[in-house]
C-alpha positions as CSV (number, residue, x, y, z in Angstrom):
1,X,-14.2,-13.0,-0.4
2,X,-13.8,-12.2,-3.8
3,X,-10.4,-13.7,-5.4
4,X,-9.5,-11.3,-8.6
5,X,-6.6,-11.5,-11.0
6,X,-5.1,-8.2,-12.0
7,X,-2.8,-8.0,-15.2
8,X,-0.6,-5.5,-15.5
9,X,-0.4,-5.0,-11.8
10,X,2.5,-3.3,-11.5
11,X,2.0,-0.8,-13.7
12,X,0.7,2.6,-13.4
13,X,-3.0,2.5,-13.3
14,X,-2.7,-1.1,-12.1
15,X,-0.7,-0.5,-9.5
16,X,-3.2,2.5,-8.0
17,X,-6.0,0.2,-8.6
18,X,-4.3,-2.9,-6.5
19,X,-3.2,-0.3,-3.3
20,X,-7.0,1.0,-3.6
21,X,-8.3,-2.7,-3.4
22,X,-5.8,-3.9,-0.8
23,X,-6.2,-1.0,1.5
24,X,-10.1,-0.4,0.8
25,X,-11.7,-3.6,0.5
26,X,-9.4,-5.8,3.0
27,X,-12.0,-9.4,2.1
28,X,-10.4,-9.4,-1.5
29,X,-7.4,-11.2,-2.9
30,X,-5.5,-10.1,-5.6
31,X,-3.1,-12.1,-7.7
32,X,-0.3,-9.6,-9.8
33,X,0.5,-10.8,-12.9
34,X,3.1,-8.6,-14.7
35,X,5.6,-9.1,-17.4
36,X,7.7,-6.3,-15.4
37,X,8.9,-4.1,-19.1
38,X,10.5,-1.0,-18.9
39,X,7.0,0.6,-17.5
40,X,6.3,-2.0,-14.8
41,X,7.8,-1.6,-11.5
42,X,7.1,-3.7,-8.0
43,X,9.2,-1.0,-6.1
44,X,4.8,1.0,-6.9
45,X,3.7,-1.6,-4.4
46,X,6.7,-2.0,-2.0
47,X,4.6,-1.7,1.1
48,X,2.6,-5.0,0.4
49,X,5.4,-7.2,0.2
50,X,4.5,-10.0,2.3
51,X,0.3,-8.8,2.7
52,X,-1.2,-12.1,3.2
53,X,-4.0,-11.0,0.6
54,X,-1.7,-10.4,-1.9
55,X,0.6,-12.7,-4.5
56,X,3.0,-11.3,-7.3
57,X,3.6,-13.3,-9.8
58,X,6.4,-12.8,-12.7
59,X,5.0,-13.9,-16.2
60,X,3.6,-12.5,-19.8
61,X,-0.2,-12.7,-20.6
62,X,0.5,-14.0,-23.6
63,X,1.4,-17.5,-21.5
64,X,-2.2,-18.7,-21.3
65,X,-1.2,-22.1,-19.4
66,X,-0.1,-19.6,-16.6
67,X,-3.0,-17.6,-16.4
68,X,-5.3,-21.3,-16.5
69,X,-2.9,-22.2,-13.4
70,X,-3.0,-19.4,-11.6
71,X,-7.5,-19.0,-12.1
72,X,-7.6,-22.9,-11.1
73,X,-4.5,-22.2,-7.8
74,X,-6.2,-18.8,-6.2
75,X,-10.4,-19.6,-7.5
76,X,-10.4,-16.9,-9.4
77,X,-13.8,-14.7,-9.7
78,X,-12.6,-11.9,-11.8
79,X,-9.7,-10.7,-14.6
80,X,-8.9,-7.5,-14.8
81,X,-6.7,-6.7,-17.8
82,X,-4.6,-3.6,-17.5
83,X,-1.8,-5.7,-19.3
84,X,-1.3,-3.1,-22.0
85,X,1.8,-1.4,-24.3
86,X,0.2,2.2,-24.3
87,X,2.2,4.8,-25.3
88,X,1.7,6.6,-28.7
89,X,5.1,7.1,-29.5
90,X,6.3,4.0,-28.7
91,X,3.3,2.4,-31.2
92,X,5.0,4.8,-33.8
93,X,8.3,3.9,-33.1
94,X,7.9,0.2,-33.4
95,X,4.5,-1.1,-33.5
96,X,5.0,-5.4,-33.4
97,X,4.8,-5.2,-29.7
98,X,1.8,-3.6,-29.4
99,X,0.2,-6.1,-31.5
100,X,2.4,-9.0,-29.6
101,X,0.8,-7.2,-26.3
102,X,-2.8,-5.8,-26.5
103,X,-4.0,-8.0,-29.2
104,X,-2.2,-11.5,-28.7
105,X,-1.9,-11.3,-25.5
106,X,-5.2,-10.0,-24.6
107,X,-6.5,-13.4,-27.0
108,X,-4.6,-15.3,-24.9
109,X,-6.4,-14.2,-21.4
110,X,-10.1,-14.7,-23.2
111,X,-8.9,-18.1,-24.5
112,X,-8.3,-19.1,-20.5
113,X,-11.3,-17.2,-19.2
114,X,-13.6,-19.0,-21.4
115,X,-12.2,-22.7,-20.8
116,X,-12.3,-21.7,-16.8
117,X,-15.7,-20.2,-17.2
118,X,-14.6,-16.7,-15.3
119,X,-16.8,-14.8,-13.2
120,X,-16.1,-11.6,-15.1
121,X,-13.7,-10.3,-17.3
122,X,-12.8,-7.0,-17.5
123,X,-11.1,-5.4,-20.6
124,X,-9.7,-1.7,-19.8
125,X,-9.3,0.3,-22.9
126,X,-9.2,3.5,-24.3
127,X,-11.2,6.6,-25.4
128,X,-8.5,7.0,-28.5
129,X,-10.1,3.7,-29.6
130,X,-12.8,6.2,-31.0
131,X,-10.6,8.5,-32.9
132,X,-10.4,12.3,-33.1
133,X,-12.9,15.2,-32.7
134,X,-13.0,18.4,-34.3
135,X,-13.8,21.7,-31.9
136,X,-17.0,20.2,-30.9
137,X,-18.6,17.1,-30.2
138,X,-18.1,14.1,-27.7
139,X,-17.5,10.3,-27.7
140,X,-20.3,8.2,-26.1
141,X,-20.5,4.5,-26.3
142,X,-22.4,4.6,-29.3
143,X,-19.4,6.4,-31.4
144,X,-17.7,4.0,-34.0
145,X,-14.5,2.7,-33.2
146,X,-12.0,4.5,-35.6
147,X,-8.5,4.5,-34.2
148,X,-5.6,6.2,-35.7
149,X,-2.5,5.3,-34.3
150,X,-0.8,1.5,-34.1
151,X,-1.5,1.9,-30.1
152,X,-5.4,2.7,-30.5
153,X,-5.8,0.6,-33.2
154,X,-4.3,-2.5,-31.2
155,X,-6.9,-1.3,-28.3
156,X,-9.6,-1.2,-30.4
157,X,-8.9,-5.1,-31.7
158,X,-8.4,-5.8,-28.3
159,X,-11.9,-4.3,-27.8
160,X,-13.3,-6.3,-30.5
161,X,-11.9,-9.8,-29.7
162,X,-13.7,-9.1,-26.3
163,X,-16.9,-8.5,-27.3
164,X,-16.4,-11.3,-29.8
165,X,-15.8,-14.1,-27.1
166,X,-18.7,-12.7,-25.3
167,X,-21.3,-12.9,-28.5
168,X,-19.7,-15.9,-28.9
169,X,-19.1,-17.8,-26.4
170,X,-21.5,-16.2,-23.3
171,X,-18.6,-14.8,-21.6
172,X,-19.5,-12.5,-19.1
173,X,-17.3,-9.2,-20.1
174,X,-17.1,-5.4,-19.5
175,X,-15.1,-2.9,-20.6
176,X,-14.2,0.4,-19.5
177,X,-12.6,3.2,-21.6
178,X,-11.4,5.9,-19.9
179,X,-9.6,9.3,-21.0
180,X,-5.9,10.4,-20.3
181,X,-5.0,9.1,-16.5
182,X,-2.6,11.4,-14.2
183,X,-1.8,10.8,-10.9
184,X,1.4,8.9,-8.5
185,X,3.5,6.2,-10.1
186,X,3.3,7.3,-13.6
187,X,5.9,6.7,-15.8
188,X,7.4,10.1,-16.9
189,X,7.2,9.7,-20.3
190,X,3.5,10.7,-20.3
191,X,2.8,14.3,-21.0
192,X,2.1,15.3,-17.0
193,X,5.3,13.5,-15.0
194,X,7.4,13.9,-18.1
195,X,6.7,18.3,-17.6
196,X,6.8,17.6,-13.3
197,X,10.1,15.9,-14.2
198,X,11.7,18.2,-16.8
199,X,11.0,21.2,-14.7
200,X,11.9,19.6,-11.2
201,X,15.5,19.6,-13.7
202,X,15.3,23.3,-15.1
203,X,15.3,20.9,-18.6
204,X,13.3,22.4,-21.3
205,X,10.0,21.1,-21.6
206,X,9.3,19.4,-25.0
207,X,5.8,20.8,-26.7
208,X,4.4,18.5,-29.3
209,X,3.1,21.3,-32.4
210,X,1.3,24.4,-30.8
211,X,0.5,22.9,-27.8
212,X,-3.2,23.0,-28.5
213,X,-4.3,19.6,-28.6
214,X,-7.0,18.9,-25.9
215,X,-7.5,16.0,-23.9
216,X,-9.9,15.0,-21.0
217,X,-7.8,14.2,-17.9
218,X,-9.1,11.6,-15.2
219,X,-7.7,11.3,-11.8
220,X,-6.1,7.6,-11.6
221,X,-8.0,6.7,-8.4
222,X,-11.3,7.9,-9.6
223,X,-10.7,5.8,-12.7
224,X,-9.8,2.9,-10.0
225,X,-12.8,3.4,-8.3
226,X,-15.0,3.6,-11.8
227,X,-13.1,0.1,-12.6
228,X,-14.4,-1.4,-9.4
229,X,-17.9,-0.2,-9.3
230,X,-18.8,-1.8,-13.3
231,X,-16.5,-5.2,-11.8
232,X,-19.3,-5.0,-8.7
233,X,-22.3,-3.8,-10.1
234,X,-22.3,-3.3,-14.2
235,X,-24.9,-6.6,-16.3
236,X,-22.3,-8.6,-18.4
237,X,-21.7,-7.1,-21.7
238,X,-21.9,-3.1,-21.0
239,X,-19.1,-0.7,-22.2
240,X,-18.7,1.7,-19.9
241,X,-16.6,5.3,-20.9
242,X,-14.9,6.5,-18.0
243,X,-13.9,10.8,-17.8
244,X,-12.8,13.1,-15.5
245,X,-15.1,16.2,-17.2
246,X,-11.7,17.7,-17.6
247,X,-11.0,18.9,-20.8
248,X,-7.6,21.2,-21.0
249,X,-5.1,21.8,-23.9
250,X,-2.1,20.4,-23.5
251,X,-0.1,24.2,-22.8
252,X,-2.9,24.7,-19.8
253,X,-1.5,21.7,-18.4
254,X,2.3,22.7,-19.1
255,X,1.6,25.9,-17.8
256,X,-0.1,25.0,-14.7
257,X,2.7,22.8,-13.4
258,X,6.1,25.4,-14.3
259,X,3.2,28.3,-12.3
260,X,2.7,26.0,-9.3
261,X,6.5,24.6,-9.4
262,X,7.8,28.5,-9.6
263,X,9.2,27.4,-12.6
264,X,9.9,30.0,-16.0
265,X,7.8,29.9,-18.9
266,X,11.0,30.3,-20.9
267,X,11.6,26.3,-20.4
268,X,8.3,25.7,-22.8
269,X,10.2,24.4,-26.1
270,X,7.7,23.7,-29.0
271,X,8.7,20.3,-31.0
272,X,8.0,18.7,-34.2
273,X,4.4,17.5,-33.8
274,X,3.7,13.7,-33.5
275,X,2.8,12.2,-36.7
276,X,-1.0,11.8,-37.2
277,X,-1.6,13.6,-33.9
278,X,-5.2,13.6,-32.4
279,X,-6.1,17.1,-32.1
280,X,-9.3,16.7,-29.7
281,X,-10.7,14.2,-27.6
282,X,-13.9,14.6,-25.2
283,X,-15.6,11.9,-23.2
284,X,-19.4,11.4,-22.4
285,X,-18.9,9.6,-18.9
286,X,-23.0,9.9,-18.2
287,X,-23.8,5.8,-19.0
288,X,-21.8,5.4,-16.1
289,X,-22.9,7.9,-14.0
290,X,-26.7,7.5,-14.8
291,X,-26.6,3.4,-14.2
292,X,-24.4,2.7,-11.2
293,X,-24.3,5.9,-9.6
294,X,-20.2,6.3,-10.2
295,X,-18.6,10.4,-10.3
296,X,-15.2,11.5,-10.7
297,X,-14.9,13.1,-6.9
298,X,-11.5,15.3,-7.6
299,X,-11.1,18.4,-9.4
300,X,-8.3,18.7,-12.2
301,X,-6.9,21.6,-9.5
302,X,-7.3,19.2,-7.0
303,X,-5.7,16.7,-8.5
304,X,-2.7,17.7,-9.9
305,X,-1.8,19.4,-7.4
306,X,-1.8,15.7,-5.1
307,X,0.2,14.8,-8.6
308,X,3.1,16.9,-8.4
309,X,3.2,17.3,-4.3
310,X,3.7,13.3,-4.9
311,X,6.3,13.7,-7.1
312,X,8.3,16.2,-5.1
313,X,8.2,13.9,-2.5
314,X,9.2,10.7,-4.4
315,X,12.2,12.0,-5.7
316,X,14.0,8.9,-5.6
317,X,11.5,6.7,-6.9
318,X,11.5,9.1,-9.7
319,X,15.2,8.9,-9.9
320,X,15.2,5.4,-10.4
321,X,12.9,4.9,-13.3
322,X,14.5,7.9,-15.4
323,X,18.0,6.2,-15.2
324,X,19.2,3.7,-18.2
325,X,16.7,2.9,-20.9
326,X,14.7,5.9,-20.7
327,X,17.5,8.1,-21.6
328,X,18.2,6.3,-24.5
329,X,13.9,6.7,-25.0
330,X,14.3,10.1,-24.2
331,X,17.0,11.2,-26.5
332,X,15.5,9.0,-29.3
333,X,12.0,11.4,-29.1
334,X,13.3,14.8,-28.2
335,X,17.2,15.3,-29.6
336,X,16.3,16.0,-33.2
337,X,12.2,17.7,-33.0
Protein backbone atom coordinates (compact mmCIF):
# COMPACT_ATOMS: atom_id res chain seq x y z
CA UNK A 1 0.00 0.00 0.00
CA UNK A 2 1.24 3.14 -0.89
CA UNK A 3 0.93 5.87 2.10
CA UNK A 4 0.95 9.51 0.36
CA UNK A 5 0.70 12.99 1.88
CA UNK A 6 -1.33 15.41 -0.05
CA UNK A 7 -1.02 19.23 0.70
CA UNK A 8 -3.52 21.36 -0.08
CA UNK A 9 -6.11 18.69 0.09
CA UNK A 10 -8.97 20.36 0.41
CA UNK A 11 -8.74 22.54 -2.12
CA UNK A 12 -9.87 22.47 -5.58
CA UNK A 13 -7.55 20.37 -7.61
CA UNK A 14 -6.55 18.70 -4.45
CA UNK A 15 -9.65 17.81 -3.45
CA UNK A 16 -10.49 16.05 -7.10
CA UNK A 17 -7.25 14.38 -6.94
CA UNK A 18 -7.83 12.81 -3.19
CA UNK A 19 -11.79 11.57 -4.27
CA UNK A 20 -9.95 10.11 -7.56
CA UNK A 21 -7.35 8.25 -5.27
CA UNK A 22 -9.79 7.20 -2.61
CA UNK A 23 -12.42 5.90 -4.89
CA UNK A 24 -9.88 4.55 -7.66
CA UNK A 25 -7.04 3.10 -6.09
CA UNK A 26 -8.69 1.72 -2.66
CA UNK A 27 -4.78 0.09 -1.37
CA UNK A 28 -3.68 3.86 -0.90
CA UNK A 29 -3.71 6.13 2.13
CA UNK A 30 -3.87 9.56 2.07
CA UNK A 31 -3.01 11.99 4.77
CA UNK A 32 -4.88 15.89 4.09
CA UNK A 33 -2.89 18.41 5.17
CA UNK A 34 -4.64 21.93 4.67
CA UNK A 35 -4.36 25.28 6.22
CA UNK A 36 -8.26 25.53 5.35
CA UNK A 37 -7.97 29.69 3.88
CA UNK A 38 -10.78 31.28 2.31
CA UNK A 39 -10.28 28.65 -0.81
CA UNK A 40 -10.08 25.39 1.18
CA UNK A 41 -13.13 23.68 2.14
CA UNK A 42 -13.60 20.00 3.89
CA UNK A 43 -17.39 20.22 3.17
CA UNK A 44 -15.29 19.05 -1.08
CA UNK A 45 -14.72 15.72 0.63
CA UNK A 46 -17.76 15.36 3.05
CA UNK A 47 -18.44 11.81 1.95
CA UNK A 48 -15.09 10.42 3.34
CA UNK A 49 -15.46 11.55 6.66
CA UNK A 50 -14.69 8.59 8.69
CA UNK A 51 -12.97 6.34 5.35
CA UNK A 52 -10.56 4.31 7.19
CA UNK A 53 -7.87 5.19 4.38
CA UNK A 54 -8.20 8.62 4.88
CA UNK A 55 -6.91 11.29 7.76
CA UNK A 56 -7.44 15.19 7.68
CA UNK A 57 -5.30 17.03 9.36
CA UNK A 58 -5.60 20.93 10.25
CA UNK A 59 -2.11 22.65 9.85
CA UNK A 60 0.12 25.26 7.53
CA UNK A 61 3.03 23.78 5.34
CA UNK A 62 5.05 26.23 6.39
CA UNK A 63 5.16 24.10 10.04
CA UNK A 64 7.86 21.69 8.90
CA UNK A 65 7.93 19.85 12.47
CA UNK A 66 4.26 18.80 11.50
CA UNK A 67 4.93 17.63 8.19
CA UNK A 68 8.34 15.54 9.86
CA UNK A 69 5.50 14.06 12.33
CA UNK A 70 3.11 13.29 10.23
CA UNK A 71 5.88 11.39 7.27
CA UNK A 72 7.45 9.47 10.41
CA UNK A 73 3.28 8.68 12.10
CA UNK A 74 1.54 7.37 8.52
CA UNK A 75 5.32 5.92 6.61
CA UNK A 76 4.92 8.21 4.20
CA UNK A 77 6.10 7.24 0.43
CA UNK A 78 5.10 10.30 -1.47
CA UNK A 79 4.32 14.40 -1.05
CA UNK A 80 2.24 15.83 -3.13
CA UNK A 81 2.17 19.61 -2.93
CA UNK A 82 -0.96 21.34 -4.14
CA UNK A 83 -0.49 23.71 -1.01
CA UNK A 84 -0.57 26.83 -3.19
CA UNK A 85 -2.05 30.74 -3.10
CA UNK A 86 -3.05 30.88 -6.88
CA UNK A 87 -4.99 33.48 -7.93
CA UNK A 88 -3.69 36.37 -10.08
CA UNK A 89 -5.50 38.97 -8.66
CA UNK A 90 -5.17 38.15 -5.32
CA UNK A 91 -0.95 38.18 -6.08
CA UNK A 92 -1.79 41.79 -7.36
CA UNK A 93 -3.69 42.75 -4.60
CA UNK A 94 -1.37 41.78 -1.92
CA UNK A 95 1.51 39.72 -2.88
CA UNK A 96 3.41 38.72 0.93
CA UNK A 97 1.31 35.77 1.13
CA UNK A 98 2.05 34.32 -1.90
CA UNK A 99 5.67 34.47 -1.08
CA UNK A 100 4.72 33.38 2.73
CA UNK A 101 2.83 30.31 0.80
CA UNK A 102 4.40 28.96 -2.39
CA UNK A 103 7.88 29.84 -1.73
CA UNK A 104 8.33 29.51 2.28
CA UNK A 105 6.18 27.12 2.67
CA UNK A 106 6.98 25.00 -0.16
CA UNK A 107 11.04 25.33 1.46
CA UNK A 108 9.66 24.20 4.37
CA UNK A 109 8.06 20.73 2.86
CA UNK A 110 11.66 19.99 0.85
CA UNK A 111 13.53 20.85 4.17
CA UNK A 112 11.33 17.69 5.88
CA UNK A 113 11.37 15.52 2.74
CA UNK A 114 15.08 15.54 2.58
CA UNK A 115 15.82 14.84 6.44
CA UNK A 116 13.01 11.82 6.03
CA UNK A 117 14.53 10.74 2.85
CA UNK A 118 10.94 10.74 0.86
CA UNK A 119 10.01 8.37 -1.69
CA UNK A 120 9.04 11.15 -4.06
CA UNK A 121 8.13 14.46 -4.00
CA UNK A 122 5.94 16.00 -6.18
CA UNK A 123 5.82 19.81 -6.89
CA UNK A 124 2.49 20.93 -8.94
CA UNK A 125 3.12 24.16 -10.67
CA UNK A 126 2.08 26.16 -13.36
CA UNK A 127 2.36 26.82 -17.17
CA UNK A 128 2.32 30.88 -16.26
CA UNK A 129 5.67 30.04 -14.69
CA UNK A 130 6.83 30.38 -18.41
CA UNK A 131 5.33 33.69 -19.25
CA UNK A 132 3.33 34.95 -22.25
CA UNK A 133 3.11 34.01 -25.99
CA UNK A 134 2.34 36.09 -28.81
CA UNK A 135 -0.27 34.66 -31.63
CA UNK A 136 1.90 31.69 -32.11
CA UNK A 137 4.16 29.47 -30.49
CA UNK A 138 3.93 26.90 -27.53
CA UNK A 139 5.59 26.25 -24.09
CA UNK A 140 7.53 22.93 -23.87
CA UNK A 141 9.67 22.06 -20.98
CA UNK A 142 12.58 23.36 -22.51
CA UNK A 143 10.96 27.22 -22.48
CA UNK A 144 12.71 29.54 -19.89
CA UNK A 145 10.96 30.32 -16.91
CA UNK A 146 9.93 33.98 -17.16
CA UNK A 147 6.90 34.82 -14.99
CA UNK A 148 5.07 37.96 -14.85
CA UNK A 149 2.86 38.29 -12.15
CA UNK A 150 3.70 38.03 -8.13
CA UNK A 151 1.62 34.51 -8.32
CA UNK A 152 3.76 32.98 -11.27
CA UNK A 153 6.80 34.42 -10.12
CA UNK A 154 6.28 32.74 -6.51
CA UNK A 155 5.55 29.37 -8.63
CA UNK A 156 8.43 29.65 -10.51
CA UNK A 157 10.80 30.03 -7.19
CA UNK A 158 8.91 27.37 -5.89
CA UNK A 159 9.94 25.50 -9.05
CA UNK A 160 13.43 26.35 -8.67
CA UNK A 161 13.96 25.55 -4.86
CA UNK A 162 12.70 22.03 -6.10
CA UNK A 163 14.94 21.32 -8.49
CA UNK A 164 17.60 22.87 -6.24
CA UNK A 165 17.13 20.28 -3.35
CA UNK A 166 17.10 17.61 -5.88
CA UNK A 167 20.70 18.79 -7.68
CA UNK A 168 21.56 19.20 -4.34
CA UNK A 169 20.70 16.95 -2.17
CA UNK A 170 19.53 13.66 -4.48
CA UNK A 171 15.99 14.20 -3.74
CA UNK A 172 13.91 12.29 -5.82
CA UNK A 173 11.40 15.10 -7.29
CA UNK A 174 8.92 15.77 -10.18
CA UNK A 175 6.97 18.40 -11.15
CA UNK A 176 4.09 18.82 -13.17
CA UNK A 177 2.81 22.11 -14.81
CA UNK A 178 -0.41 22.09 -16.04
CA UNK A 179 -2.61 24.86 -17.89
CA UNK A 180 -5.89 26.48 -16.52
CA UNK A 181 -8.02 23.61 -14.52
CA UNK A 182 -12.02 23.67 -14.68
CA UNK A 183 -14.15 21.34 -13.37
CA UNK A 184 -16.50 20.54 -9.68
CA UNK A 185 -15.41 22.27 -6.46
CA UNK A 186 -13.84 25.30 -7.89
CA UNK A 187 -13.87 28.28 -6.19
CA UNK A 188 -15.90 30.84 -8.15
CA UNK A 189 -13.57 33.43 -8.35
CA UNK A 190 -11.86 31.62 -11.35
CA UNK A 191 -12.88 32.75 -14.71
CA UNK A 192 -15.38 29.50 -15.41
CA UNK A 193 -17.54 29.08 -11.92
CA UNK A 194 -17.24 32.89 -11.37
CA UNK A 195 -19.38 33.20 -15.30
CA UNK A 196 -21.55 29.63 -14.11
CA UNK A 197 -22.24 31.65 -10.89
CA UNK A 198 -22.93 35.26 -12.18
CA UNK A 199 -25.28 33.99 -14.72
CA UNK A 200 -27.07 31.19 -12.48
CA UNK A 201 -27.76 35.13 -10.71
CA UNK A 202 -28.86 37.12 -14.02
CA UNK A 203 -25.56 39.30 -12.51
CA UNK A 204 -23.49 40.83 -15.20
CA UNK A 205 -20.56 38.95 -16.07
CA UNK A 206 -17.29 40.85 -15.57
CA UNK A 207 -14.83 40.68 -18.91
CA UNK A 208 -11.28 41.46 -18.19
CA UNK A 209 -10.17 43.94 -21.53
CA UNK A 210 -11.68 42.52 -24.94
CA UNK A 211 -12.10 39.29 -23.85
CA UNK A 212 -9.42 37.85 -26.12
CA UNK A 213 -6.95 36.53 -24.00
CA UNK A 214 -6.45 32.72 -24.76
CA UNK A 215 -5.80 30.06 -22.35
CA UNK A 216 -5.51 26.20 -22.64
CA UNK A 217 -8.21 24.59 -20.40
CA UNK A 218 -7.59 21.06 -18.75
CA UNK A 219 -10.29 19.04 -17.26
CA UNK A 220 -9.39 18.75 -13.33
CA UNK A 221 -9.64 14.93 -13.30
CA UNK A 222 -7.50 14.40 -16.38
CA UNK A 223 -4.96 16.69 -14.65
CA UNK A 224 -5.54 14.26 -11.46
CA UNK A 225 -4.96 11.37 -13.46
CA UNK A 226 -1.71 13.05 -15.30
CA UNK A 227 -0.53 13.84 -11.50
CA UNK A 228 -0.80 10.19 -10.63
CA UNK A 229 0.65 8.52 -13.57
CA UNK A 230 4.36 10.80 -13.29
CA UNK A 231 3.92 9.98 -9.06
CA UNK A 232 3.78 6.00 -10.46
CA UNK A 233 5.80 5.84 -13.35
CA UNK A 234 7.87 9.24 -14.30
CA UNK A 235 12.47 8.66 -13.37
CA UNK A 236 13.18 11.27 -10.52
CA UNK A 237 13.86 14.62 -11.73
CA UNK A 238 11.54 15.02 -15.00
CA UNK A 239 9.24 18.06 -15.47
CA UNK A 240 6.36 17.13 -16.94
CA UNK A 241 3.75 19.98 -18.75
CA UNK A 242 0.35 18.82 -18.36
CA UNK A 243 -2.67 20.35 -21.18
CA UNK A 244 -5.86 19.74 -22.16
CA UNK A 245 -5.15 20.66 -26.12
CA UNK A 246 -7.78 23.20 -25.49
CA UNK A 247 -7.03 26.48 -26.39
CA UNK A 248 -10.18 29.10 -26.26
CA UNK A 249 -10.36 32.90 -25.67
CA UNK A 250 -11.68 33.82 -22.77
CA UNK A 251 -15.30 35.28 -24.62
CA UNK A 252 -15.69 31.53 -26.26
CA UNK A 253 -15.69 30.35 -22.85
CA UNK A 254 -18.23 33.22 -21.52
CA UNK A 255 -20.20 32.66 -24.41
CA UNK A 256 -20.50 29.02 -24.25
CA UNK A 257 -21.80 28.88 -20.74
CA UNK A 258 -24.79 32.10 -20.97
CA UNK A 259 -25.68 29.69 -24.71
CA UNK A 260 -25.88 26.48 -22.75
CA UNK A 261 -27.45 28.25 -19.47
CA UNK A 262 -30.16 30.10 -21.85
CA UNK A 263 -28.72 32.97 -20.52
CA UNK A 264 -28.56 36.69 -22.66
CA UNK A 265 -25.44 37.87 -24.12
CA UNK A 266 -26.56 41.32 -22.84
CA UNK A 267 -25.05 40.18 -19.23
CA UNK A 268 -21.28 40.22 -20.91
CA UNK A 269 -19.80 43.54 -19.17
CA UNK A 270 -16.22 44.29 -20.44
CA UNK A 271 -13.92 45.53 -17.36
CA UNK A 272 -10.72 47.30 -16.83
CA UNK A 273 -8.10 44.74 -17.92
CA UNK A 274 -5.83 43.19 -15.31
CA UNK A 275 -2.63 44.83 -14.95
CA UNK A 276 0.21 43.13 -16.92
CA UNK A 277 -2.35 40.63 -18.29
CA UNK A 278 -0.93 37.48 -20.20
CA UNK A 279 -2.46 37.72 -23.52
CA UNK A 280 -1.70 33.99 -24.74
CA UNK A 281 -0.73 30.85 -23.27
CA UNK A 282 -0.32 27.33 -25.16
CA UNK A 283 0.97 24.12 -23.68
CA UNK A 284 3.14 21.29 -25.43
CA UNK A 285 1.68 18.30 -23.27
CA UNK A 286 3.64 15.57 -25.81
CA UNK A 287 6.79 14.71 -23.05
CA UNK A 288 4.04 13.39 -21.20
CA UNK A 289 2.20 11.78 -23.59
CA UNK A 290 5.19 10.29 -25.59
CA UNK A 291 6.95 8.78 -22.12
CA UNK A 292 4.21 7.38 -19.96
CA UNK A 293 1.51 6.92 -22.20
CA UNK A 294 -0.88 9.71 -20.23
CA UNK A 295 -3.97 11.72 -22.63
CA UNK A 296 -6.41 14.18 -21.63
CA UNK A 297 -9.63 11.65 -22.24
CA UNK A 298 -12.47 14.64 -22.14
CA UNK A 299 -13.30 17.16 -24.61
CA UNK A 300 -13.63 20.94 -23.61
CA UNK A 301 -17.52 20.34 -24.79
CA UNK A 302 -17.50 17.51 -22.82
CA UNK A 303 -16.26 18.89 -20.09
CA UNK A 304 -17.84 21.84 -19.27
CA UNK A 305 -20.78 20.75 -19.84
CA UNK A 306 -20.10 17.99 -16.54
CA UNK A 307 -18.84 21.59 -15.06
CA UNK A 308 -21.83 23.55 -15.07
CA UNK A 309 -24.49 20.34 -14.85
CA UNK A 310 -22.37 20.08 -11.36
CA UNK A 311 -22.91 23.40 -10.51
CA UNK A 312 -26.52 23.47 -11.12
CA UNK A 313 -26.80 20.73 -8.98
CA UNK A 314 -24.64 21.98 -6.11
CA UNK A 315 -26.42 24.99 -5.54
CA UNK A 316 -25.96 25.03 -1.96
CA UNK A 317 -22.49 24.18 -1.85
CA UNK A 318 -22.11 26.98 -4.07
CA UNK A 319 -24.22 29.10 -1.81
CA UNK A 320 -21.96 28.61 0.91
CA UNK A 321 -18.61 29.52 -0.37
CA UNK A 322 -20.01 32.90 -2.11
CA UNK A 323 -21.30 34.13 1.32
CA UNK A 324 -19.01 36.54 3.65
CA UNK A 325 -15.47 37.14 2.50
CA UNK A 326 -16.01 36.71 -1.00
CA UNK A 327 -18.28 39.50 -1.25
CA UNK A 328 -16.11 41.81 0.19
CA UNK A 329 -13.34 39.96 -2.68
CA UNK A 330 -15.93 40.41 -5.03
CA UNK A 331 -16.80 43.99 -4.69
CA UNK A 332 -13.07 44.85 -4.14
CA UNK A 333 -12.30 43.48 -8.02
CA UNK A 334 -15.43 44.38 -9.88
CA UNK A 335 -17.28 47.69 -8.21
CA UNK A 336 -15.00 50.27 -9.72
CA UNK A 337 -13.51 48.42 -13.47
Amino acid sequence: MKSILVTGGAGFIGSNFIRMMLTEYPDCFVVNLDKLTYAGNLENLAEFRGHNQYRFVHGDICDGALVGRLIDEHHIDALVNFAAETHVDRSIAGPQVFIDTNVTGTLCLLEAARDKNLGRFLQVSTDEVYGALGAEGIFTEQTPLSPNSPYSASKAAADHLVRAFGHTWGLRYNITRCSNNYGPYQFPEKLIPLMIHNALHDKELPVYGDGLQVRDWLYVHDHCTAIWRVLEQAPPGEIYNVGGCNEKTNLEIVNLILSRLGKPQTLIRHVKDRPGHDRRYAIDAGKIMRQLGWQPSVTFEQGIARTIDWYLRSDQWLASVVSGEYQCYYEKMYRNR
